[in-house]
C-alpha positions in Angstrom: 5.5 -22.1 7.5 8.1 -22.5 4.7 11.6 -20.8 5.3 11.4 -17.6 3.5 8.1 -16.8 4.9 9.5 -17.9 8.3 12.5 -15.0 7.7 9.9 -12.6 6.1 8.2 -12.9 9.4 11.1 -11.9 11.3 13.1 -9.9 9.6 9.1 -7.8 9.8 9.6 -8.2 13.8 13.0 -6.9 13.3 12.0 -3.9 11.4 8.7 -3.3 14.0 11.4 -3.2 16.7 13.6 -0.6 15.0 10.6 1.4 14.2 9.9 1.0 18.5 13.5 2.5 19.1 13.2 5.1 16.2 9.8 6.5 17.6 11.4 6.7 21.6 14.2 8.6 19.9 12.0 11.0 18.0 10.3 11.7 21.7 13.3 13.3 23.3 14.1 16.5 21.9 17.8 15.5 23.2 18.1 12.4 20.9 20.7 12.5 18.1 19.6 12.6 14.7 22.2 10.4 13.2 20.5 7.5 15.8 16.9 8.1 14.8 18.0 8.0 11.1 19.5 4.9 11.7 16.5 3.0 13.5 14.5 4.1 10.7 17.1 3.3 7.9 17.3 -0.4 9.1 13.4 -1.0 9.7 13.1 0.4 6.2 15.9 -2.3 4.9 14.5 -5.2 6.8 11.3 -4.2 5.8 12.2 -4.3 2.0 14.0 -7.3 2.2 11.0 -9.0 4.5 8.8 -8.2 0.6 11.6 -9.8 -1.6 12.2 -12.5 1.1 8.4 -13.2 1.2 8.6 -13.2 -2.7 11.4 -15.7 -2.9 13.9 -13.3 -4.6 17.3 -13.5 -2.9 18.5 -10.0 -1.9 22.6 -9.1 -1.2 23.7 -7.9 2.0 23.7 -4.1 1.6 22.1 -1.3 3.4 21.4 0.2 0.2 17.8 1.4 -0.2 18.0 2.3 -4.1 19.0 -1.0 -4.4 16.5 -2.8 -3.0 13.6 -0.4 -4.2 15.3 -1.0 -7.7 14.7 -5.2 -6.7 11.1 -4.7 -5.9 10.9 -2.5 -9.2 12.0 -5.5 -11.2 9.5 -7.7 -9.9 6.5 -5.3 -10.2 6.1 -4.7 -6.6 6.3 -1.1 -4.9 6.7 0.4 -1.6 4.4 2.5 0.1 7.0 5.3 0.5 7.9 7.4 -2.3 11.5 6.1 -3.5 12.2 9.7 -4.2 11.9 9.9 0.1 13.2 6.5 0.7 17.0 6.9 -0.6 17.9 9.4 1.7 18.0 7.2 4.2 21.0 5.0 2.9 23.9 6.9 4.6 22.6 5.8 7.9 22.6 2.5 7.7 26.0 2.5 6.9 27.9 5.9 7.5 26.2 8.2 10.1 26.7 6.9 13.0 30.2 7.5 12.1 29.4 11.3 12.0 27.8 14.3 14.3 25.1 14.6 11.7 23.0 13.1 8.7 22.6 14.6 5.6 21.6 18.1 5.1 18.7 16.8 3.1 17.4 15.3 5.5 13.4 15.7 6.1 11.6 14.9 9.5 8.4 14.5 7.6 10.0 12.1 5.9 11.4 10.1 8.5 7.8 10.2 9.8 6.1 9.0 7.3 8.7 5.8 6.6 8.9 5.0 10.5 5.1 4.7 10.3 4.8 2.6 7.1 
């Protein structure tokens, strides 16, 4: 297997693990929803960046999900997941686990249908 397949594999393992943690989390009521955003922020990042990786384009080291949608955009390829959906789930790769909360926007459905993309 050539590299970037090779890291398109795992980074996909990666983002199957996340989804593991994500789902536990959703199971207790008790769980914080800044953690379960963030398990399903990252398996939604590595997932994106398993598509470009497996496409050859090179990707920057962000957390941002607009950003990587708009990538995919460029190269004709979409996600399964609405974008519209998707974006909300930048702030928790990267600030809510800072906070007590996630956005007020924020939509279990939503979460539900990306952690089982």
């Amino acid at each position: 297997m050539d590299p970037q397949h090779e890291l398109a594999h795992i980074l996909l393992r990666k983002a199957s693990a996340d989804l593991v943690m994500a789902r536990c989390l959703m199971g207790d009521s008790s769980s914080p929803d800044w953690g379960i955003g963030f398990h399903v922020q990252q398996a939604v990042e590595k997932a994106l960046k398993a598509i470009l990786c497996a496409h050859g384009i090179e990707y920057p080291r962000t957390h941002n999900i607009s950003l990587l949608l708009d990538m995919l955009a460029e190269q004709n390829l979409v996600a399964p997941v609405a974008r519209a959906q998707l974006i909300y789930l930048t702030p928790f790769g990267c600030c809510y686990g800072m906070t007590k909360s996630g956005p007020a926007i924020w939509n279990w459905s939503t979460c539900r249908r990306a952690a089982n993309w």
